[in-house]
C-alpha positions in Angstrom: 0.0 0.0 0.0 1.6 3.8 -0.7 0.1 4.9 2.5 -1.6 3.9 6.1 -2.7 5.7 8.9 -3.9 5.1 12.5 -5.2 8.5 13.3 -6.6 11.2 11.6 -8.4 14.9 12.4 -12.2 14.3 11.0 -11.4 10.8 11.6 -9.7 8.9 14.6 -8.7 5.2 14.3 -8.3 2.9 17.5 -6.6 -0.2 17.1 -7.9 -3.3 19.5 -5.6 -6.5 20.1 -8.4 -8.4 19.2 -10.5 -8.0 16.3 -12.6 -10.9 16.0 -16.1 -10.0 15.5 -18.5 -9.7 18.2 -19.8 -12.7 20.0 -23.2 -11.7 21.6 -24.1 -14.0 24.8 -26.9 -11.3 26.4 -29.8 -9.8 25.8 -28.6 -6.6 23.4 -27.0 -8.7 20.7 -27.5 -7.5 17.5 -31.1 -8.9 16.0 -30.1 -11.2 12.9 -33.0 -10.2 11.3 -32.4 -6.4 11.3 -28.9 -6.6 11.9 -28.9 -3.9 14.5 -28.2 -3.4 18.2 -29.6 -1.2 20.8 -26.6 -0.8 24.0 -27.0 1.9 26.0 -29.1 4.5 24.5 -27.1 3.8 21.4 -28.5 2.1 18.0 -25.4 0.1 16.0 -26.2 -1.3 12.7 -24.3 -4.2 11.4 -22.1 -4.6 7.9 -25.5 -2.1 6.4 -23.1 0.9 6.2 -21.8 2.0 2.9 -18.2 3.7 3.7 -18.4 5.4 0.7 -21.7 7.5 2.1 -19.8 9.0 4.8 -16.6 10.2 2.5 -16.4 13.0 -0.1 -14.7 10.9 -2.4 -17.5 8.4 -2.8 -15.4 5.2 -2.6 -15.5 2.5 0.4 -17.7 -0.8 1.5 -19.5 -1.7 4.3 -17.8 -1.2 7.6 -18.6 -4.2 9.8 -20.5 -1.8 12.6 -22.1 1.8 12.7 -23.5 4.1 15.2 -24.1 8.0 15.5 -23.4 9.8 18.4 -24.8 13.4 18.9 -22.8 14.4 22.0 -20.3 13.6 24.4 -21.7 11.4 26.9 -23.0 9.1 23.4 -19.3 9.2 22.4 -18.0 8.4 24.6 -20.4 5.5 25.4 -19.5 4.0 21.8 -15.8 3.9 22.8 -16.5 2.1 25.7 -18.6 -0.5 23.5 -16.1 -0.7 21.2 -13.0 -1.4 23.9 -15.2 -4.0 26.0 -16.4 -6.0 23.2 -12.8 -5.6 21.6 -13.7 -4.1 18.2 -11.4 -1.3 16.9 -13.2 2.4 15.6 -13.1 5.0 13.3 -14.4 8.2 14.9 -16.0 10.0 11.4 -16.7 13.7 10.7 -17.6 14.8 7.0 -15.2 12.1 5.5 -13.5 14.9 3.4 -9.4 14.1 3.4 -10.7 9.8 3.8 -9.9 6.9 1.3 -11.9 3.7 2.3 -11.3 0.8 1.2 -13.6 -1.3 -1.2 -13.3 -4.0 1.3 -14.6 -1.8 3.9 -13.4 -1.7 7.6 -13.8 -4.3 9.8 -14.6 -2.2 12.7 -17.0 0.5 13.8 -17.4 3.8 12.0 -18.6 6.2 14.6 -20.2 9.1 12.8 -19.4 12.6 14.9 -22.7 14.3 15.0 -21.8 16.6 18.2 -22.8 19.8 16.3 -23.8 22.2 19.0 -22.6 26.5 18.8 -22.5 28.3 22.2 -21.5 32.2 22.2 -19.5 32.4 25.3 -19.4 36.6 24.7 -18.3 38.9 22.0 -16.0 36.5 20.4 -15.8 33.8 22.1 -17.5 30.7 20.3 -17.6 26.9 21.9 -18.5 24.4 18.9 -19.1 20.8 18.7 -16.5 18.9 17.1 -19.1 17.7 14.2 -20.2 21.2 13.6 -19.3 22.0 9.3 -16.1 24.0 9.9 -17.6 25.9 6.8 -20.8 26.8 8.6 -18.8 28.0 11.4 -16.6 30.2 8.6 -19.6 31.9 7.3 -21.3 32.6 10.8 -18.4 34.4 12.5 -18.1 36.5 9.4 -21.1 38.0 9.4 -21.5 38.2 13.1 -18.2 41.0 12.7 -15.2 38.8 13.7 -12.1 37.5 12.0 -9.7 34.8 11.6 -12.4 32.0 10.2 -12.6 33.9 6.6 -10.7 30.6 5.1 -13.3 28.4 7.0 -15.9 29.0 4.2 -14.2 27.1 2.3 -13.4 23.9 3.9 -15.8 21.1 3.5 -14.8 19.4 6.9 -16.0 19.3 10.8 -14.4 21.3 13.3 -12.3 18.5 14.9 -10.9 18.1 11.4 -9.8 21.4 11.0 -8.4 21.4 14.6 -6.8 17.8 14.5 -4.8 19.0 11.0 -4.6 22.3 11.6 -7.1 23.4 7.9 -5.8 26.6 6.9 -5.4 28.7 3.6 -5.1 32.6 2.5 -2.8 32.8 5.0 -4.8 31.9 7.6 -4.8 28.5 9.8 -7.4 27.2 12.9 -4.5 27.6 15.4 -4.6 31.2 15.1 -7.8 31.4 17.1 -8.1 27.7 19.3 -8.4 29.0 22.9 -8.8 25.8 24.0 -9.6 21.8 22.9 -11.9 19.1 25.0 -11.2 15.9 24.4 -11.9 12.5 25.4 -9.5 10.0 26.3 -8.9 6.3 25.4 -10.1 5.6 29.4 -12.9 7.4 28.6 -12.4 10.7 30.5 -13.0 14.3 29.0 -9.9 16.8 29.3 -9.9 20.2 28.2 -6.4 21.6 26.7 -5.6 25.2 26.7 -4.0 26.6 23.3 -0.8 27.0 25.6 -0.4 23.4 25.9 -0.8 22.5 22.3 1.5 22.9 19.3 0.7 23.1 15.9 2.3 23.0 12.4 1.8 23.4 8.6 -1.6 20.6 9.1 0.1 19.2 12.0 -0.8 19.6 16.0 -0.3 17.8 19.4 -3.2 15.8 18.7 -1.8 13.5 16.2 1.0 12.3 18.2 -1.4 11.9 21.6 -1.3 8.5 22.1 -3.9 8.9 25.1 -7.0 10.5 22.3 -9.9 9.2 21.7 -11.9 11.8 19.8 -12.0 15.5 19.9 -15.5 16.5 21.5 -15.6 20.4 21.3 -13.2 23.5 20.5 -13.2 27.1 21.6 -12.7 30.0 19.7 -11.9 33.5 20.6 -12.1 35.9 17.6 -11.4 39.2 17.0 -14.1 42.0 15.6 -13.3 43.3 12.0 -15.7 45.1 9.5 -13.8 43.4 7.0 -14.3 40.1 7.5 -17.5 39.3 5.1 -15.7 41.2 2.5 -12.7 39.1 2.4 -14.3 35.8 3.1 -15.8 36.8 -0.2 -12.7 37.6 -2.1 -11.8 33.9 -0.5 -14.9 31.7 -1.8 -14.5 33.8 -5.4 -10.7 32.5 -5.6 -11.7 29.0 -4.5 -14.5 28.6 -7.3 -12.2 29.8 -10.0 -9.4 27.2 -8.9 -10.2 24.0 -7.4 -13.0 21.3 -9.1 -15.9 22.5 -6.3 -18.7 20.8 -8.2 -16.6 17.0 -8.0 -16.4 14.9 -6.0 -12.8 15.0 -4.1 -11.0 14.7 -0.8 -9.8 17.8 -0.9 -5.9 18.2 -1.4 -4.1 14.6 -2.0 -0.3 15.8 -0.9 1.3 18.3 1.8 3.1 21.2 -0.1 6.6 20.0 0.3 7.6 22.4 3.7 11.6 22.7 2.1 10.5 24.0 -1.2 8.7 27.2 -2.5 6.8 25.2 -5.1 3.1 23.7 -4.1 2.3 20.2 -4.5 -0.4 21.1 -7.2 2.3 23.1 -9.3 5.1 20.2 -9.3 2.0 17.3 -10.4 1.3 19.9 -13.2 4.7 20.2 -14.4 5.2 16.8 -14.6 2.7 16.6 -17.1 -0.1 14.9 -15.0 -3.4 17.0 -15.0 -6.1 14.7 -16.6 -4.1 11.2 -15.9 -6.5 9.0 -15.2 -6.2 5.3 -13.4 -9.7 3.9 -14.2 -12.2 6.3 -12.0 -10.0 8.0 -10.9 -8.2 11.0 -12.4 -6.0 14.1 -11.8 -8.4 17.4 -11.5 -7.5 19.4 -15.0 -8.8 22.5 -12.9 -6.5 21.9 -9.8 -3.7 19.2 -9.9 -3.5 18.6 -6.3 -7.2 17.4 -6.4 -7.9 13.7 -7.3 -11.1 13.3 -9.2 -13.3 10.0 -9.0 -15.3 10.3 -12.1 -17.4 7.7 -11.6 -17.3 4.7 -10.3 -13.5 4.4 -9.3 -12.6 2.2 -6.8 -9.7 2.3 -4.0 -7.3 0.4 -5.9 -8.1 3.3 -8.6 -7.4 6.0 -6.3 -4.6 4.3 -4.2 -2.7 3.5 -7.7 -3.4 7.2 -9.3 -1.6 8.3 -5.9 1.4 6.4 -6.0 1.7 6.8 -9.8 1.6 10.6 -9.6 4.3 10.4 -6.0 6.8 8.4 -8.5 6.5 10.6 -11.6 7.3 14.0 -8.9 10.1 12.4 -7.6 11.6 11.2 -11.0 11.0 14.2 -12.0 11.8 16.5 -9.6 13.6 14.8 -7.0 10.7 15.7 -4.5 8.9 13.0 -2.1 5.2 13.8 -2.0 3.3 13.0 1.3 -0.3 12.8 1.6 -2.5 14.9 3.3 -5.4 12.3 3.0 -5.9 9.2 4.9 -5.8 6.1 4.2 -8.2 3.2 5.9 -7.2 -0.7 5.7 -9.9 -2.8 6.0 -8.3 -5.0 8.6 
C-alpha cells in the first residue's frame, strides 16, 4: 500500500488487540434479522453501512459496525462499547481528506454528530467537534469577527480542521483555538488550553497523543473586524475559479513539500499529470492537487493514481510527496 494511517483529524482510528467479530451471549446482541443493536441508549447497525456515504470521495464498502453519536456522553459510550467488546473504531466527521477501502473496515465507524454552537461573549464561540467548519466560517463573518474567513471554504468538521490544523489565505485554525476538550482512550473528558498545544503546517499535538480518543468540542476566541465578510468573499470567489468544487474529491491529495517554494499542485502539473487517469479515478485538470473520482472508481483506482503521480514527482523533480489524505485498511 503507498500509504496507512492510524489517526486522523475528521477521523480517529483505534486499534484493538483483538479484532474478532463480536460474540453476543446477552440480551442486546445484534437482531439477525435487522442486523442492528440497541446498548445503552445507542443504535449500531451491522455490515448495512456504505463507507463510501460518509466520504467525499465516494469510494469504500461496508464497515462491519455503525453508530451515530450526537454528543459527548453518546461518544463516549460508543468507545466504551467498542473497547469492552474488543472491536477497533473509526471516529467520522464529514469524511472529506478519507480513502476507504472497497473492502470496507472491519470495525466501527462512529459518525461525529456533536454539532452544537455556544456564544460564550463577543467573540468567544464553543463548537461541537461535528459542527461543518464551513458553517462555522460563514457565521463568524457575518456576526463581525475575524480569523475564520478561510473556513468558508473547507468542506470538513471542526475537529478536522483542529486535529490538522485546515488553513489557507494565510490563515490557519490555530490562530484562534483557545482551547480543545477531548476524550480520552479511558474514557475521561480533558480540556487543553492553546498553551499546551503545538501546531504546524496541518500538524498539531493531537496527532501524536497517544492517550485521544476523539475531539469533543473547541473554543474559539475571535477578533471584531468590518472586513471580514468582505474578504471571506474575495476567498470563496478564488476557490471557485481554482479547485473542481462541483466533484467529487477529498480535498488536497499531498502536503506542499515544507523545504520547497513550489506547491504540490504546481510540481504534479509540471510533470505533465493534469487529466491522468487510473480507471475512475483522475488528476483534476482544474486543480492538480485534487484527485477526481469520475465515476465509479474504486480504492485500488485512487490508491494506484496516488502512487503513480508520487513516482513521476520524484523522478521528476527529486521531490517526495506526502499525503495529506488518509488512508483506511480494512483490517
Amino acid at each position: 500500500m503507498p500509504f496507512s494511517i492510524t489517526h486522523n483529524a475528521h477521523v480517529l482510528l483505534q486499534p484493538v488487540r483483538n479484532t474478532s467479530p463480536l460474540v453476543c451471549s446477552h440480551t442486546n446482541c445484534f437482531n439477525k434479522k435487522e442486523q442492528t443493536q440497541n446498548w445503552n441508549g445507542l443504535k449500531f447497525i451491522r455490515r448495512n453501512k456504505l463507507l463510501k456515504d460518509l466520504s467525499t470521495w465516494g469510494i469504500g464498502g461496508p464497515c462491519n459496525y455503525f453508530v451515530q453519536v450526537f454528543d459527548q456522553s453518546q461518544l463516549v459510550s460508543a468507545i466504551r462499547y467498542c473497547h469492552e467488546h474488543s472491536v477497533r473504531y473509526v471516529v467520522i466527521g464529514k469524511g472529506s481528506n478519507c480513502l476507504f477501502d472497497d473492502l470496507g473496515f472491519d470495525g466501527c465507524a462512529i459518525l461525529n454528530r456533536i454539532e452544537f454552537l455556544e456564544r460564550k461573549e463577543s467573540g468567544i464561540y464553543r463548537v461541537g467537534s461535528g459542527f461543518r467548519f464551513n458553517s462555522l466560517g460563514m457565521q463568524c463573518c457575518t456576526e463581525g469577527f475575524t480569523g475564520l474567513e478561510f473556513a468558508a471554504g473547507i468542506p470538513g468538521t471542526v475537529g478536522g480542521a483542529v486535529y490538522m490544523n485546515a488553513g489557507a489565505s494565510g490563515q490557519e485554525t490555530a490562530g484562534v483555538i483557545d482551547s480543545v476538550d477531548i476524550v480520552t482512550l479511558g474514557g475521561k473528558l480533558q480540556r487543553v488550553s492553546r498553551n499546551d498545544l503545538k501546531f504546524g503546517y496541518r500538524s498539531s499535538s493531537f496527532q501524536d497523543m497517544k492517550d485521544l480518543a476523539a475531539i469533543v468540542a473547541v473554543t474559539f476566541q475571535l477578533q471584531e473586524s468590518t472586513s471580514a465578510r468582505r474578504k471571506q468573499r474575495e476567498y470563496l470567489e478564488r476557490r471557485r475559479m481554482t479547485q473542481p468544487l462541483g466533484e467529487r474529491t477529498a480535498g488536497s491529495v499531498f502536503r506542499n513539500p515544507s523545504d520547497k517554494e513550489v506547491a504540490a499542485a504546481e510540481l504534479i502539473e509540471r510533470a505533465g499529470l493534469k487529466g491522468f487517469r487510473v480507471g475512475g479515478a483522475m488528476v483534476s485538470n482544474i486543480h492538480a492537487n485534487f484527485f477526481v473520482n469520475t465515476g465509479g472508481s474504486t480504492s485500488r483506482d485512487m490508491l494506484n493514481l496516488i502512487a503513480f503521480v508520487k513516482e513521476k514527482v520524484d523522478q521528476k523533480f527529486g521531490v517526495q510527496l506526502k499525503e495529506e489524505v488518509q488512508y483506511f485498511h480494512p483490517q
